[in-house]
PDB file of N, CA, C, O and CB in Angstrom:
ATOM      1  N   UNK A   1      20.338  -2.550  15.967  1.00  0.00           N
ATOM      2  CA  UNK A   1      20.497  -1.146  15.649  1.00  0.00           C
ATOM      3  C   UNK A   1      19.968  -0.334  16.835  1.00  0.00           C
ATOM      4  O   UNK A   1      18.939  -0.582  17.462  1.00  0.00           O
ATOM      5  CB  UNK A   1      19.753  -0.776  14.320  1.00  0.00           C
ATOM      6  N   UNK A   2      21.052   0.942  17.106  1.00  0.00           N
ATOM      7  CA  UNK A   2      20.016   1.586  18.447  1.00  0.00           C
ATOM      8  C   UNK A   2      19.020   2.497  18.092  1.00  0.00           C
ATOM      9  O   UNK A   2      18.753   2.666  16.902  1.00  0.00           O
ATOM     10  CB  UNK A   2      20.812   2.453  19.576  1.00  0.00           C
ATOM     11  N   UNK A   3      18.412   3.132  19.013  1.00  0.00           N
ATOM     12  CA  UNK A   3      17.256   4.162  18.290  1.00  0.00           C
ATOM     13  C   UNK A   3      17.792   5.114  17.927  1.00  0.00           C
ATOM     14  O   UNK A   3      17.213   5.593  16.952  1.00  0.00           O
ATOM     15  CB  UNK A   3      16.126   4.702  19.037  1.00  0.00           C
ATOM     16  N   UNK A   4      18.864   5.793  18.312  1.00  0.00           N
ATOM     17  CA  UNK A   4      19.403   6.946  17.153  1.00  0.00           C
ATOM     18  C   UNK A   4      19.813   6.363  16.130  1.00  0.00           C
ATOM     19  O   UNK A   4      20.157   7.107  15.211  1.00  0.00           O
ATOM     20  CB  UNK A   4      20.569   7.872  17.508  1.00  0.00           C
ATOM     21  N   UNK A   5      19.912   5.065  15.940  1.00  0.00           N
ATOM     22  CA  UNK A   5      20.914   4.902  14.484  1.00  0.00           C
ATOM     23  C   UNK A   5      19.421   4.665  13.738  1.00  0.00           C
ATOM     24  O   UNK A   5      19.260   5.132  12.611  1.00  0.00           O
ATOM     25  CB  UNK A   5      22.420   3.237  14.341  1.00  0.00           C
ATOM     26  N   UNK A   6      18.420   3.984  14.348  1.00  0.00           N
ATOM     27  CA  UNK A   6      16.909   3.436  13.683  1.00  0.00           C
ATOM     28  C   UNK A   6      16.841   4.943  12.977  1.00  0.00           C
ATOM     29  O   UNK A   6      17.023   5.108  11.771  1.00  0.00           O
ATOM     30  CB  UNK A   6      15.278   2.905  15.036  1.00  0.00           C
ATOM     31  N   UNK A   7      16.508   6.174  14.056  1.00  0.00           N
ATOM     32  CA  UNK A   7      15.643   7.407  13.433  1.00  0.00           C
ATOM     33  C   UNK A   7      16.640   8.078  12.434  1.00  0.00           C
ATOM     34  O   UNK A   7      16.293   8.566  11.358  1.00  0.00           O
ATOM     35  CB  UNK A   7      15.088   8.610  14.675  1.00  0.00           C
ATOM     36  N   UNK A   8      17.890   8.048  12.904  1.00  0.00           N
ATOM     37  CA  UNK A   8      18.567   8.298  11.473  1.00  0.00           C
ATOM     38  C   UNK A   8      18.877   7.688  10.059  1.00  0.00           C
ATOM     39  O   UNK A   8      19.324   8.310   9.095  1.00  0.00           O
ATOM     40  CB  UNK A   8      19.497   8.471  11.710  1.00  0.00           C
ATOM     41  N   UNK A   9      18.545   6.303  10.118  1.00  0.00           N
ATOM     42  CA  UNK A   9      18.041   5.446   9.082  1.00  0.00           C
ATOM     43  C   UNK A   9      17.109   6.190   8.324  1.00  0.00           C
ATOM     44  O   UNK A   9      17.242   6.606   7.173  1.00  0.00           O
ATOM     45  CB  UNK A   9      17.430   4.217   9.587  1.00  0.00           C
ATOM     46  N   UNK A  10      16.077   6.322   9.155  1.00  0.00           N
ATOM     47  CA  UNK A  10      14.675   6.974   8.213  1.00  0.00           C
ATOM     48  C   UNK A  10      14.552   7.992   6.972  1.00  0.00           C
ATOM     49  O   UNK A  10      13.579   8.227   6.256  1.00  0.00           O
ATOM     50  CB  UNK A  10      13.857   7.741   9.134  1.00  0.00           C
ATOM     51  N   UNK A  11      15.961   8.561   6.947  1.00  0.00           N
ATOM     52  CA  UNK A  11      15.861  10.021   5.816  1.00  0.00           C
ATOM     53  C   UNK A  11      16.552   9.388   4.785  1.00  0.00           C
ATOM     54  O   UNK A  11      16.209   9.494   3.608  1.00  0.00           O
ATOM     55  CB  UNK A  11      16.724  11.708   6.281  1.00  0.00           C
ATOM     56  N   UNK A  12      17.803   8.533   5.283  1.00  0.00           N
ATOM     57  CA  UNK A  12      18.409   7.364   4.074  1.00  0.00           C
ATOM     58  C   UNK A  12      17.521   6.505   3.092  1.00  0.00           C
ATOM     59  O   UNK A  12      17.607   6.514   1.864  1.00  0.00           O
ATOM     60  CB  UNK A  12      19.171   6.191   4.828  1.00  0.00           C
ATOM     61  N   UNK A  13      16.639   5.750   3.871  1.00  0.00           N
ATOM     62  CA  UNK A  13      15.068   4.699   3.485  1.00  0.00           C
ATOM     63  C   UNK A  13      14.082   5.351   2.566  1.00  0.00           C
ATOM     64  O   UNK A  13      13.592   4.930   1.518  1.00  0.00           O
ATOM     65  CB  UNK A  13      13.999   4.369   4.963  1.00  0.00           C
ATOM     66  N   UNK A  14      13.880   6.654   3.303  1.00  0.00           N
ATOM     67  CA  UNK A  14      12.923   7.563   2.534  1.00  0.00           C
ATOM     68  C   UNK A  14      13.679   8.203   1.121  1.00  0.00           C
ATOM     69  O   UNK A  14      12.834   8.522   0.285  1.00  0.00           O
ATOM     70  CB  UNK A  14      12.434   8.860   3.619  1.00  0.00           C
ATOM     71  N   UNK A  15      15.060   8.447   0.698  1.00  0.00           N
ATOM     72  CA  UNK A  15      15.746   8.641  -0.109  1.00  0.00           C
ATOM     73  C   UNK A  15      15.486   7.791  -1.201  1.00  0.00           C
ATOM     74  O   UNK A  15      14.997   8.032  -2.305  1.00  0.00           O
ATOM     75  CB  UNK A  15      16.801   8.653   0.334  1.00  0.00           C
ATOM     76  N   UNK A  16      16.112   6.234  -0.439  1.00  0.00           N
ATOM     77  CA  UNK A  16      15.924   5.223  -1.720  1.00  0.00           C
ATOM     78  C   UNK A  16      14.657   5.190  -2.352  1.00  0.00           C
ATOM     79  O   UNK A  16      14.436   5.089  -3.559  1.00  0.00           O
ATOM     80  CB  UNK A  16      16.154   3.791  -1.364  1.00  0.00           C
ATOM     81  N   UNK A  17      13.742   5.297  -1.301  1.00  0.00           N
ATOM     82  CA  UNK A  17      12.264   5.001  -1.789  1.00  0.00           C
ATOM     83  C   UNK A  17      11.690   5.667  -2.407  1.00  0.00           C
ATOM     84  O   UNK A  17      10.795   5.213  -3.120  1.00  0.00           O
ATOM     85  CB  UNK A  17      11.438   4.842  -1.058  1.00  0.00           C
ATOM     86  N   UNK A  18      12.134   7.691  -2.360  1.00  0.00           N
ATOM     87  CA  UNK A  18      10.990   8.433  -3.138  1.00  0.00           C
ATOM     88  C   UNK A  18      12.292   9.337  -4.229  1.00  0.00           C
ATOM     89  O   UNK A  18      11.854   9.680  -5.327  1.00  0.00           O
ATOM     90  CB  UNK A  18       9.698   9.684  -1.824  1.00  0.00           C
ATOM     91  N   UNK A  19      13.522   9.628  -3.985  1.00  0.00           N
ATOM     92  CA  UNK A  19      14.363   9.926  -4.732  1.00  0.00           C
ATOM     93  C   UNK A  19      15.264   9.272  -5.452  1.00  0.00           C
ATOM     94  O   UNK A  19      15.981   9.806  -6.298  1.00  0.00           O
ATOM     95  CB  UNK A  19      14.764  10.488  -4.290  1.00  0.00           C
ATOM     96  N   UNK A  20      15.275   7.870  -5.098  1.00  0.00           N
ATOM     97  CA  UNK A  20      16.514   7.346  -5.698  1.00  0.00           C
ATOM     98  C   UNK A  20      16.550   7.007  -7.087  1.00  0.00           C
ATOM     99  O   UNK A  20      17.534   7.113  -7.819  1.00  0.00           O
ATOM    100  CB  UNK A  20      16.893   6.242  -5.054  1.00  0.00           C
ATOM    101  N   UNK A  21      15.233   6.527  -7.453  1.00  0.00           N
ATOM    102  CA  UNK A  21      14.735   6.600  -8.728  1.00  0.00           C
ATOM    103  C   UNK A  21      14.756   7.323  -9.906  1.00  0.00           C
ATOM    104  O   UNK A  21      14.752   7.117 -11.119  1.00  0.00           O
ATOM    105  CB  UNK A  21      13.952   6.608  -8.604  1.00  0.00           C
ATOM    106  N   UNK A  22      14.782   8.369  -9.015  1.00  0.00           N
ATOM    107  CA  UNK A  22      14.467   9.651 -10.081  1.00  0.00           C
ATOM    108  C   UNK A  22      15.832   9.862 -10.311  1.00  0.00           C
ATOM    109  O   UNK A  22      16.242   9.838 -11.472  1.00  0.00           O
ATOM    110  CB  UNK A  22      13.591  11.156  -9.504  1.00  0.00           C
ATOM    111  N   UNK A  23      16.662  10.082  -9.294  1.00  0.00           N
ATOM    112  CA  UNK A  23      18.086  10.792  -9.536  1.00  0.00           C
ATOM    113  C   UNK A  23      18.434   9.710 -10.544  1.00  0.00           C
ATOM    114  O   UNK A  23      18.247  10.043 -11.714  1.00  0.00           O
ATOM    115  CB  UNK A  23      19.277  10.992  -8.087  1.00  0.00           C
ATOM    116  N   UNK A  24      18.877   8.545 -10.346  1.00  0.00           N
ATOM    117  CA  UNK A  24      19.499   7.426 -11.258  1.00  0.00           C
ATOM    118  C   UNK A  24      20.512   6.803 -10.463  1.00  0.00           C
ATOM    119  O   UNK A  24      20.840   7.298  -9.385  1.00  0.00           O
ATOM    120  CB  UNK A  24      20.154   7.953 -12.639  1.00  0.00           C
ATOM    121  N   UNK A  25      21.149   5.531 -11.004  1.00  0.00           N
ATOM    122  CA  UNK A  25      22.211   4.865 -10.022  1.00  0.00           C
ATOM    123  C   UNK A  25      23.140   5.000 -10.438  1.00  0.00           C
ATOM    124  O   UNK A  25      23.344   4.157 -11.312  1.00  0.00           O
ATOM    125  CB  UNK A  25      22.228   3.624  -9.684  1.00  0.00           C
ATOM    126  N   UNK A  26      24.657   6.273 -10.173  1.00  0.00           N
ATOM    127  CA  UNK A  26      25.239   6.539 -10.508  1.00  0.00           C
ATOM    128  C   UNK A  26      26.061   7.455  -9.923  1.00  0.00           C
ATOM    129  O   UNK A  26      26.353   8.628 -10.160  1.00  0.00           O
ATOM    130  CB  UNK A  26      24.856   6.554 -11.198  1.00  0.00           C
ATOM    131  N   UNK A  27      26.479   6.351  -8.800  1.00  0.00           N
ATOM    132  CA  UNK A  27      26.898   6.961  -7.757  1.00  0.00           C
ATOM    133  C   UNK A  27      28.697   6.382  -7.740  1.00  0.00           C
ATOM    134  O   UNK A  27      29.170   5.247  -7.799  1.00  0.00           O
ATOM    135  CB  UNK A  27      25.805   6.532  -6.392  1.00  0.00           C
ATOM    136  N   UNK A  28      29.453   7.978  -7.614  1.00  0.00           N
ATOM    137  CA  UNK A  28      31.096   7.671  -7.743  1.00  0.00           C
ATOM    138  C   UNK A  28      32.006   6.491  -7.297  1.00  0.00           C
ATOM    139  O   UNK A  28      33.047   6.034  -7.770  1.00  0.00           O
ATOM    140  CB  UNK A  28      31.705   8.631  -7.090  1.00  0.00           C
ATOM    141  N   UNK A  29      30.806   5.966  -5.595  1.00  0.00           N
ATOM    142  CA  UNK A  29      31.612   4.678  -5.123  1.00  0.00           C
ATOM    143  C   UNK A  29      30.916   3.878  -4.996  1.00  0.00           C
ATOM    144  O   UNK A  29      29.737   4.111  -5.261  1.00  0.00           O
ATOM    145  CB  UNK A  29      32.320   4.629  -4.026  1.00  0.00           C
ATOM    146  N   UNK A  30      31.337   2.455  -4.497  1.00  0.00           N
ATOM    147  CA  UNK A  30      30.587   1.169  -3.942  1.00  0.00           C
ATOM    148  C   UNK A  30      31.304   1.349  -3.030  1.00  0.00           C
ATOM    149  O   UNK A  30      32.422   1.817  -2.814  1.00  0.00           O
ATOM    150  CB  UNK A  30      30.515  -0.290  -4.580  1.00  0.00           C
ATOM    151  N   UNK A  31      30.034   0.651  -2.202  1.00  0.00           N
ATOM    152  CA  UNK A  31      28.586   0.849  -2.415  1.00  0.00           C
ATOM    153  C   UNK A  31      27.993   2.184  -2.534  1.00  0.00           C
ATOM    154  O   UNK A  31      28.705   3.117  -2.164  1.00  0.00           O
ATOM    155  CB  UNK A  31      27.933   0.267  -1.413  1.00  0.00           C
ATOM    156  N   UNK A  32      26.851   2.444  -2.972  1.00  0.00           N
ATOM    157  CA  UNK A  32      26.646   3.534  -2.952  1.00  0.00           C
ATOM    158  C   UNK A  32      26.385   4.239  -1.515  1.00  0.00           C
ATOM    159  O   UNK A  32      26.190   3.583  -0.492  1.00  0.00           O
ATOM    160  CB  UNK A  32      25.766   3.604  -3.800  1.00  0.00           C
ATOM    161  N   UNK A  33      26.404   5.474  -1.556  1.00  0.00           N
ATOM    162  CA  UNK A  33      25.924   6.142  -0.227  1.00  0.00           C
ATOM    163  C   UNK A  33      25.116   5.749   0.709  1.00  0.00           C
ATOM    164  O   UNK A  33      25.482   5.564   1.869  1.00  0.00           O
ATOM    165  CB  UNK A  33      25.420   7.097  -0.402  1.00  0.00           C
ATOM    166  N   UNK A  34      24.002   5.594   0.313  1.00  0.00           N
ATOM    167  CA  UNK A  34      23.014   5.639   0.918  1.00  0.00           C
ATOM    168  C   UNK A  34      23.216   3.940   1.508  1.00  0.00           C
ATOM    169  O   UNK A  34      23.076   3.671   2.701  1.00  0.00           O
ATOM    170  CB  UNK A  34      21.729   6.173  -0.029  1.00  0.00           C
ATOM    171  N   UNK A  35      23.495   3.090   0.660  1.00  0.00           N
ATOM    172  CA  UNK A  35      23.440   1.780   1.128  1.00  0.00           C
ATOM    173  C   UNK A  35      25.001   2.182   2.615  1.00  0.00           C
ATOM    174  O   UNK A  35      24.880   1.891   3.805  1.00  0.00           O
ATOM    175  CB  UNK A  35      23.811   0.344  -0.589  1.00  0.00           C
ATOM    176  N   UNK A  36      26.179   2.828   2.020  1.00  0.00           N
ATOM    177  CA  UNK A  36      27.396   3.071   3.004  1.00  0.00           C
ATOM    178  C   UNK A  36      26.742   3.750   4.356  1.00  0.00           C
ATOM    179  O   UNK A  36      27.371   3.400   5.355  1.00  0.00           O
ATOM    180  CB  UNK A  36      28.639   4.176   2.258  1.00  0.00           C
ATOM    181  N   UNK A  37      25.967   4.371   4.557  1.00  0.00           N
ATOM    182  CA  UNK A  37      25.123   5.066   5.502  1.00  0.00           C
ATOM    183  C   UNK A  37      24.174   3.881   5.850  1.00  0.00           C
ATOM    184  O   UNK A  37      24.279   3.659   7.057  1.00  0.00           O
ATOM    185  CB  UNK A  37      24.362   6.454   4.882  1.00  0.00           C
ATOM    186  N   UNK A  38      23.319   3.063   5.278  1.00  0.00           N
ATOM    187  CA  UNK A  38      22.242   2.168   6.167  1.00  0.00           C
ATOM    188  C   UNK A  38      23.765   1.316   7.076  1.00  0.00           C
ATOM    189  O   UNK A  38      23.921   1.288   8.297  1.00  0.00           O
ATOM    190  CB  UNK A  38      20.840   0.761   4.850  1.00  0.00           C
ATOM    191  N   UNK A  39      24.684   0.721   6.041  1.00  0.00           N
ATOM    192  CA  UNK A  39      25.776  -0.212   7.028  1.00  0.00           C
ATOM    193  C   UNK A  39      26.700   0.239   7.918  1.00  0.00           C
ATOM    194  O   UNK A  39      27.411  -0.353   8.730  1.00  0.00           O
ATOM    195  CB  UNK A  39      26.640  -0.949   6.320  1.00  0.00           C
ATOM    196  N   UNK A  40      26.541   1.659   7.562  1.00  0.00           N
ATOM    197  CA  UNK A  40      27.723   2.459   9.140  1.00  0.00           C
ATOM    198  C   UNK A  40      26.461   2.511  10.155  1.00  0.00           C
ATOM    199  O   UNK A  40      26.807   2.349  11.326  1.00  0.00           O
ATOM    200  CB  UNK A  40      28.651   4.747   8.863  1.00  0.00           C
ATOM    201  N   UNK A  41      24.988   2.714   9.946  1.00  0.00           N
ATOM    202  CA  UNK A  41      24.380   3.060  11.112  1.00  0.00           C
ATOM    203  C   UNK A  41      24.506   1.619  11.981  1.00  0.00           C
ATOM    204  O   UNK A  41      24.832   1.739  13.162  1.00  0.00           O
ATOM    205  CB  UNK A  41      22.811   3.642  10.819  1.00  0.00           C
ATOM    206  N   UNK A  42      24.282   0.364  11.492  1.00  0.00           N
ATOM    207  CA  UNK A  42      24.056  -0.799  11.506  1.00  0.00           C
ATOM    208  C   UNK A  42      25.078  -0.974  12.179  1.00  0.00           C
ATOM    209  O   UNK A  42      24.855  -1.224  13.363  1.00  0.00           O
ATOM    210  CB  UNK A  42      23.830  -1.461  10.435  1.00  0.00           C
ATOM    211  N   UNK A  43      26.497  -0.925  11.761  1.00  0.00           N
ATOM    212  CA  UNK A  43      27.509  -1.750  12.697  1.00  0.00           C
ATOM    213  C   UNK A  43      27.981  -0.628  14.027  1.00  0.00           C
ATOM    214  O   UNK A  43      28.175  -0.752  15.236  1.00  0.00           O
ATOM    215  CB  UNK A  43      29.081  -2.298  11.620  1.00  0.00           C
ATOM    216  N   UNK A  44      28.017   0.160  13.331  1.00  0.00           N
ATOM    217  CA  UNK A  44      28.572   1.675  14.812  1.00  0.00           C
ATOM    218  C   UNK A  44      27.588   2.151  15.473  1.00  0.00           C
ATOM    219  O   UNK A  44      27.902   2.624  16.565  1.00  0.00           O
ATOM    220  CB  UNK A  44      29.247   3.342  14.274  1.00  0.00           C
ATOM    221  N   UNK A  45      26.213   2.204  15.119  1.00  0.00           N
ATOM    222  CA  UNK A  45      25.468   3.161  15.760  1.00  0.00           C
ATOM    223  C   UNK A  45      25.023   4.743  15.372  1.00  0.00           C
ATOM    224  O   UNK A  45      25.311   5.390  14.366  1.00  0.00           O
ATOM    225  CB  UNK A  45      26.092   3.184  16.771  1.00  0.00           C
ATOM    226  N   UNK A  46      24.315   5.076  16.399  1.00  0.00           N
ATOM    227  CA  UNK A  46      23.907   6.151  15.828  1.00  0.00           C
ATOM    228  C   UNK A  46      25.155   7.476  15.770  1.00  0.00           C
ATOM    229  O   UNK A  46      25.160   8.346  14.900  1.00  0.00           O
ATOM    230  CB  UNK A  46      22.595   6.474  16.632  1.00  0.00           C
ATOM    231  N   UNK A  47      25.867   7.405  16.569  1.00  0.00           N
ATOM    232  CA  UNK A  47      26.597   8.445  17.081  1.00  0.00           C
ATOM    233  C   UNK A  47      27.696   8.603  15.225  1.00  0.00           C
ATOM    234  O   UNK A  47      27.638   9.292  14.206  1.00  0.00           O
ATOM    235  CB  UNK A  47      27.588   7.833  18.975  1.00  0.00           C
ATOM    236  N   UNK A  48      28.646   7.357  15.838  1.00  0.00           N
ATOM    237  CA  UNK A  48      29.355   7.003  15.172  1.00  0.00           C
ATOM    238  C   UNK A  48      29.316   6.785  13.221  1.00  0.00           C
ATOM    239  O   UNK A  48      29.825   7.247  12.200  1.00  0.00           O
ATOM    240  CB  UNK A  48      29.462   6.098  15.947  1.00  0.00           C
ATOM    241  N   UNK A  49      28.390   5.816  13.658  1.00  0.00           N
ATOM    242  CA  UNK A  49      27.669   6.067  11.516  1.00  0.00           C
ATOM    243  C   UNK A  49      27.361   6.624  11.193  1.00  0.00           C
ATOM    244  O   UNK A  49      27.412   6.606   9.963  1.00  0.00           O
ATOM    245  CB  UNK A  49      26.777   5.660  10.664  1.00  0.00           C
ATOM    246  N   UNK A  50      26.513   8.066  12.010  1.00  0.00           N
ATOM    247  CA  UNK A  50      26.169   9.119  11.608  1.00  0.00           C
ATOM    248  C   UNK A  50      27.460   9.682  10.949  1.00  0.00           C
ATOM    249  O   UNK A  50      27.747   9.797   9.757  1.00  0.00           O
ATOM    250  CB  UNK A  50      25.549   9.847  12.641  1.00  0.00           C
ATOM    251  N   UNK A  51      28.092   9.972  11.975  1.00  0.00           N
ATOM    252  CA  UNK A  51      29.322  10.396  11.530  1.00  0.00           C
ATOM    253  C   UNK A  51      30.255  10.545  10.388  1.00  0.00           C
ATOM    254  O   UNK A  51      30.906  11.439   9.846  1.00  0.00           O
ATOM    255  CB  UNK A  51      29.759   9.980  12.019  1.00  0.00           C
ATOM    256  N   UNK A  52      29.952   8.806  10.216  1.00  0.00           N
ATOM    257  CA  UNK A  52      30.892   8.159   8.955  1.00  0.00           C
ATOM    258  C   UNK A  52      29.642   8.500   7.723  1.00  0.00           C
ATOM    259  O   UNK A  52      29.935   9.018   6.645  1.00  0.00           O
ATOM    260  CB  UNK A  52      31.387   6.014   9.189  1.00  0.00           C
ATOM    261  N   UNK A  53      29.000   8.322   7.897  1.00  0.00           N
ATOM    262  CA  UNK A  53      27.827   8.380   6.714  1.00  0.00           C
ATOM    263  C   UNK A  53      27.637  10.384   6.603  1.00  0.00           C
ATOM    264  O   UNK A  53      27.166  10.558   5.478  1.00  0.00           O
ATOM    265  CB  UNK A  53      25.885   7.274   7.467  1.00  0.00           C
ATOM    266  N   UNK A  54      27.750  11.284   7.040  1.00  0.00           N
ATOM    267  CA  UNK A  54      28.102  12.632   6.938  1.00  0.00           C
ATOM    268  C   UNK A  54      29.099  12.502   5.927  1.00  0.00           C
ATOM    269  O   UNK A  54      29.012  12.774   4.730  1.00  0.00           O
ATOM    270  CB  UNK A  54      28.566  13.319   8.235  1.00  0.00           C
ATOM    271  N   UNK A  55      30.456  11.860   6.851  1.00  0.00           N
ATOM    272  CA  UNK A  55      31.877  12.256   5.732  1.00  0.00           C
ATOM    273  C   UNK A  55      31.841  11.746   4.411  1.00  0.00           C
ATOM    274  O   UNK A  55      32.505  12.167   3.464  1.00  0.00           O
ATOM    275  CB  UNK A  55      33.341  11.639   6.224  1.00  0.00           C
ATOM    276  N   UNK A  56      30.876  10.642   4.404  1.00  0.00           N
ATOM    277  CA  UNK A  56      31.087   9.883   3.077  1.00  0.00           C
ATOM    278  C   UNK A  56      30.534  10.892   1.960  1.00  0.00           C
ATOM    279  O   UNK A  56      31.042  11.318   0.922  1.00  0.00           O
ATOM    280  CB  UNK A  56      30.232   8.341   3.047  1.00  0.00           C
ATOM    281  N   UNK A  57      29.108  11.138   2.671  1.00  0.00           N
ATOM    282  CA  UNK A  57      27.828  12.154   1.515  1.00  0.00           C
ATOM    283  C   UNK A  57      29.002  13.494   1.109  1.00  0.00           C
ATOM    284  O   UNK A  57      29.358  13.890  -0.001  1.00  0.00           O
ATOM    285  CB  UNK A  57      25.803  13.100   2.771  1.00  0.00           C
ATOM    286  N   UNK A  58      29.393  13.955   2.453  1.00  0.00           N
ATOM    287  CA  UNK A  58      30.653  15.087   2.027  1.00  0.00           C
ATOM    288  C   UNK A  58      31.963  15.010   1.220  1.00  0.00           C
ATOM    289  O   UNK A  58      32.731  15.940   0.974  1.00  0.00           O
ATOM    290  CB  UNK A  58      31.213  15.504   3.143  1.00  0.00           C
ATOM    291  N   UNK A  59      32.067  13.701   0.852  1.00  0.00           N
ATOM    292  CA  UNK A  59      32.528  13.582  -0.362  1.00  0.00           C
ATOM    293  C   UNK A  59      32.613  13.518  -1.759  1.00  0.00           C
ATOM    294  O   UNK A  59      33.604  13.437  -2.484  1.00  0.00           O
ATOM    295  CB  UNK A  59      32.693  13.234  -0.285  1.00  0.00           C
ATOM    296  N   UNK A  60      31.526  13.563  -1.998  1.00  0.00           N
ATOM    297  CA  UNK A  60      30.369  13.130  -3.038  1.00  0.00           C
ATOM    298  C   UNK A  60      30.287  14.274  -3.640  1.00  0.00           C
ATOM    299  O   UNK A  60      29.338  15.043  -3.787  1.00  0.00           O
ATOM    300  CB  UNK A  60      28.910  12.622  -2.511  1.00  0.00           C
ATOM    301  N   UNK A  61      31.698  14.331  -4.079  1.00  0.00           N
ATOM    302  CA  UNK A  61      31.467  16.011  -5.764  1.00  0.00           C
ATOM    303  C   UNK A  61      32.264  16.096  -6.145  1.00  0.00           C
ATOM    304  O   UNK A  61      33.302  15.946  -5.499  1.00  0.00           O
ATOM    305  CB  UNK A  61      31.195  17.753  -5.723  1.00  0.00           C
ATOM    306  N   UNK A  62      32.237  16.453  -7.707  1.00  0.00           N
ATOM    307  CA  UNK A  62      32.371  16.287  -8.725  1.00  0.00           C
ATOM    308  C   UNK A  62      34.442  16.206  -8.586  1.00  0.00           C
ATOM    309  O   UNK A  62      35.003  15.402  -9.330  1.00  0.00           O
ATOM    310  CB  UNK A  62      31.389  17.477  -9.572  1.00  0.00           C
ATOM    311  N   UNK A  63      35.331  17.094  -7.603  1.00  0.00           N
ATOM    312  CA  UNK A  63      36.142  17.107  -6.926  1.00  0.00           C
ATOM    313  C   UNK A  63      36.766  15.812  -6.103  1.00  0.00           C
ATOM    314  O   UNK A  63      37.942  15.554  -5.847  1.00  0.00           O
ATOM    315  CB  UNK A  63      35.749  17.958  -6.369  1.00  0.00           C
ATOM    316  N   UNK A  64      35.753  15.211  -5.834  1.00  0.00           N
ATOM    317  CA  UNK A  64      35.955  13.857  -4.826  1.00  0.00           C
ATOM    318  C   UNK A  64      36.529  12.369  -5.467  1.00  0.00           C
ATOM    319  O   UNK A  64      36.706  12.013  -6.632  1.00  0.00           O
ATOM    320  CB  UNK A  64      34.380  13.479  -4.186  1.00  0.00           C
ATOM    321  N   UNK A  65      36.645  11.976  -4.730  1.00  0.00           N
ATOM    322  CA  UNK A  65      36.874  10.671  -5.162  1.00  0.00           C
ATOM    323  C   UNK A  65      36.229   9.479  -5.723  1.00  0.00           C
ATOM    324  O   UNK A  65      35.037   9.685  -5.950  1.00  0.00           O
ATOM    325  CB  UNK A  65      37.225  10.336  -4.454  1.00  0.00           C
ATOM    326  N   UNK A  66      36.591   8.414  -5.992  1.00  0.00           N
ATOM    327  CA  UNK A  66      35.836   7.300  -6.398  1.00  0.00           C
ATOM    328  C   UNK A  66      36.023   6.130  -6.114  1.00  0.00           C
ATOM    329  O   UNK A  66      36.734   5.795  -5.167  1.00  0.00           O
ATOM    330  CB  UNK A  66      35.767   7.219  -7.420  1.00  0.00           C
ATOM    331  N   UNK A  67      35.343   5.206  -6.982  1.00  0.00           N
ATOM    332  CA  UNK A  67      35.746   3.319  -6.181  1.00  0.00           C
ATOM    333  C   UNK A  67      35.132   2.527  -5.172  1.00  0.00           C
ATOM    334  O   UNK A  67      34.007   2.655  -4.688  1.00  0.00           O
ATOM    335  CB  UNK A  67      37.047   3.199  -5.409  1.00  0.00           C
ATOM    336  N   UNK A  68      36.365   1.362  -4.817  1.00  0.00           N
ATOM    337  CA  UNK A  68      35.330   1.164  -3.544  1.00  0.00           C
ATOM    338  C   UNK A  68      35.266   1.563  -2.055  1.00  0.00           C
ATOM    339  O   UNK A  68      36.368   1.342  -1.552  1.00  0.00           O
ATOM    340  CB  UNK A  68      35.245  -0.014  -3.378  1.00  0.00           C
ATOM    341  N   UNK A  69      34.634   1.929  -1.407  1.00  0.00           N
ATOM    342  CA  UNK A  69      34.809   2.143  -0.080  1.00  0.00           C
ATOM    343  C   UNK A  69      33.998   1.664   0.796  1.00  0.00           C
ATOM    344  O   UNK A  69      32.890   2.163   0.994  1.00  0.00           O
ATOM    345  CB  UNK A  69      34.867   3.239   0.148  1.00  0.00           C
ATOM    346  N   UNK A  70      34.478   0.577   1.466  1.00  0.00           N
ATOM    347  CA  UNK A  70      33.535  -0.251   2.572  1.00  0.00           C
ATOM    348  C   UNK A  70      33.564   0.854   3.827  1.00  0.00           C
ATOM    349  O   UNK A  70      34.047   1.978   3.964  1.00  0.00           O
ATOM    350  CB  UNK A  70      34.304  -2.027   3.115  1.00  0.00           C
ATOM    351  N   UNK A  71      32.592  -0.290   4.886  1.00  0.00           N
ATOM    352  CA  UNK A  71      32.324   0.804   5.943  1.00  0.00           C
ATOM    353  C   UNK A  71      33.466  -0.199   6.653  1.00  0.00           C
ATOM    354  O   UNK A  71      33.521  -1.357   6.237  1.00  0.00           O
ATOM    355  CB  UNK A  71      30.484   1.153   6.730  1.00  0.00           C
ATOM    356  N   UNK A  72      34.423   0.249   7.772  1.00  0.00           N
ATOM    357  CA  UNK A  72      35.490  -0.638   8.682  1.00  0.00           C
ATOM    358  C   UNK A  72      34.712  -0.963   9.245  1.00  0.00           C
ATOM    359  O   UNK A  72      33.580  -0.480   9.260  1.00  0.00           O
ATOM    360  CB  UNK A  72      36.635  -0.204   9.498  1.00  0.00           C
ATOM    361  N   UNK A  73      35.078  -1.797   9.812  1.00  0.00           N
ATOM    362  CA  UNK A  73      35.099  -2.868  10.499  1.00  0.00           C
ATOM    363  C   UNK A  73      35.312  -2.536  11.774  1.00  0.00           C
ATOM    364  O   UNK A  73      35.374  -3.411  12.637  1.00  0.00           O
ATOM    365  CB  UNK A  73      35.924  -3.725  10.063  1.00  0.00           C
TER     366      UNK A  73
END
């Protein structure tokens, strides 16, 4: 992972760990967000997964879609 994708990890990590709980698991796609955001930073980087992990969260209402959606390849 590079260091922009590491420091942008950190607000995802801190999510699962102090909000995710509370909100509940009940999230429109698989995987959920936050896990679709740790695996776009992981395979693309920071630039790039950022990116993809933005569009995904910006999908995420009540308007949006559902199912599964992997991160490409």
């Amino acid at each position: 992972m590079t260091p922009l994708a590491r420091l942008l990890s950190l607000p995802v990590k801190g999510y699962r760990l102090i909000f995710s709980p509370w909100v509940g698991y009940n999230c429109r796609y698989h995987p959920t967000c936050s896990a679709y955001a740790l695996e776009a930073l992981a395979k693309h980087g920071g630039i790039k997964g950022g990116w993809m992990a933005a569009r995904r969260i910006s999908r995420c209402h009540p308007w949006g879609g559902s199912g599964i959606d992997n991160v490409p390849g």
